[in-house]
N, C-alpha and C positions, 0 to 999 in steps of 0.2 A: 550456396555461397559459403566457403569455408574462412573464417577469423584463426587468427594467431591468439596463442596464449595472451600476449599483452594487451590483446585486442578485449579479450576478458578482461582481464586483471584490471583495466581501467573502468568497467560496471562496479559499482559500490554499492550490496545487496544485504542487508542488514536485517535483523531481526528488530524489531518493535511491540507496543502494548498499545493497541487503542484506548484512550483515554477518553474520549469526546466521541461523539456521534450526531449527528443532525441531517434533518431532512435537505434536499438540496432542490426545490422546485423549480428556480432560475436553470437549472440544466437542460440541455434539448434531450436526453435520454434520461429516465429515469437512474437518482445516485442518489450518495448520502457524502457529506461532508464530513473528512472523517482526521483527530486529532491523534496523533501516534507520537508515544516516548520510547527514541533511542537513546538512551542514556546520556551518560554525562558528556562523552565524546561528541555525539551528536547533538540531542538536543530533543528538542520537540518539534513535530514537521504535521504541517497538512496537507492533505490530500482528498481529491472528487476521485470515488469509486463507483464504478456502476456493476454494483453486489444487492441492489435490494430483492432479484428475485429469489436466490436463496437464502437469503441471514435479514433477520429483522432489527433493527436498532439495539435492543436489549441483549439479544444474544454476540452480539460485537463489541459489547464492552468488556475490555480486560482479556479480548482474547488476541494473539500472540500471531504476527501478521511478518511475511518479509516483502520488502518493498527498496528498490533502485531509489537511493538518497544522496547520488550525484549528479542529475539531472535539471538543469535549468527550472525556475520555476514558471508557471505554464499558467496566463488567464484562460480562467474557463466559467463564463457567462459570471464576470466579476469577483470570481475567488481565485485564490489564488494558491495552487495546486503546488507543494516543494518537493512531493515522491511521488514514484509510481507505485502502489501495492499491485504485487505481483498475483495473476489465479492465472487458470485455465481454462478457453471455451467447453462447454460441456457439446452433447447433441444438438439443442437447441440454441446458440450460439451467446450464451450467460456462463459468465463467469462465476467460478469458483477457486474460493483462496487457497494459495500456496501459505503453509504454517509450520511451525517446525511437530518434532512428531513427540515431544515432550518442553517442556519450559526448559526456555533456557536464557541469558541474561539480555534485557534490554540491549542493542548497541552491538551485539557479536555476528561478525562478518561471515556469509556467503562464501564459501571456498570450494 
């Protein structure tokens, strides 16, 4: 199925800093609840990841995450999800994060 550029151009994919991290047990698949600063523009947004099989808590903090920050916000087993952070199934069908491939500022847009 082929999308029009505007069809893009309406996804809002941002770059963010994990700030927060927490275990998420109430989830039916194993995730971490997890706090992300988009800058001044955006803000601060949360979101349920299911990343625990390759990134453990500590190693998620302060690292550089892009995530769809125009998306309705989504209950999920009582939280309240406001991004999607974006990865990729690997072989065994676990996600691994999309991140930029040097720092770059909280808040700067997917193009």
């Amino acid at each position: 199925m082929s999308i029009t550029w505007d069809d893009f151009e309406k996804i809002d994919m941002r770059a963010g800093t994990i700030i927060e991290v927490n275990d998420f047990p109430e989830a039916r698949k194993p995730a971490y609840q997890l706090t992300i600063d988009f800058g001044l523009l955006i803000g601060i947004k949360r979101s349920s990841a299911q990343i625990t099989i390759h990134y453990k808590k500590e190693d998620l903090l302060k690292r550089q995450v892009i995530a769809v920050v125009n998306f309705p916000p989504k209950q999920i087993a009582g939280y309240t999800s406001e991004c999607l952070v974006l990865g990729i199934y690997d072989a065994n069908n676990d996600v691994v994060l999309l991140f930029p491939g040097q720092p770059v500022m909280n808040g700067c847009r997917v193009g």
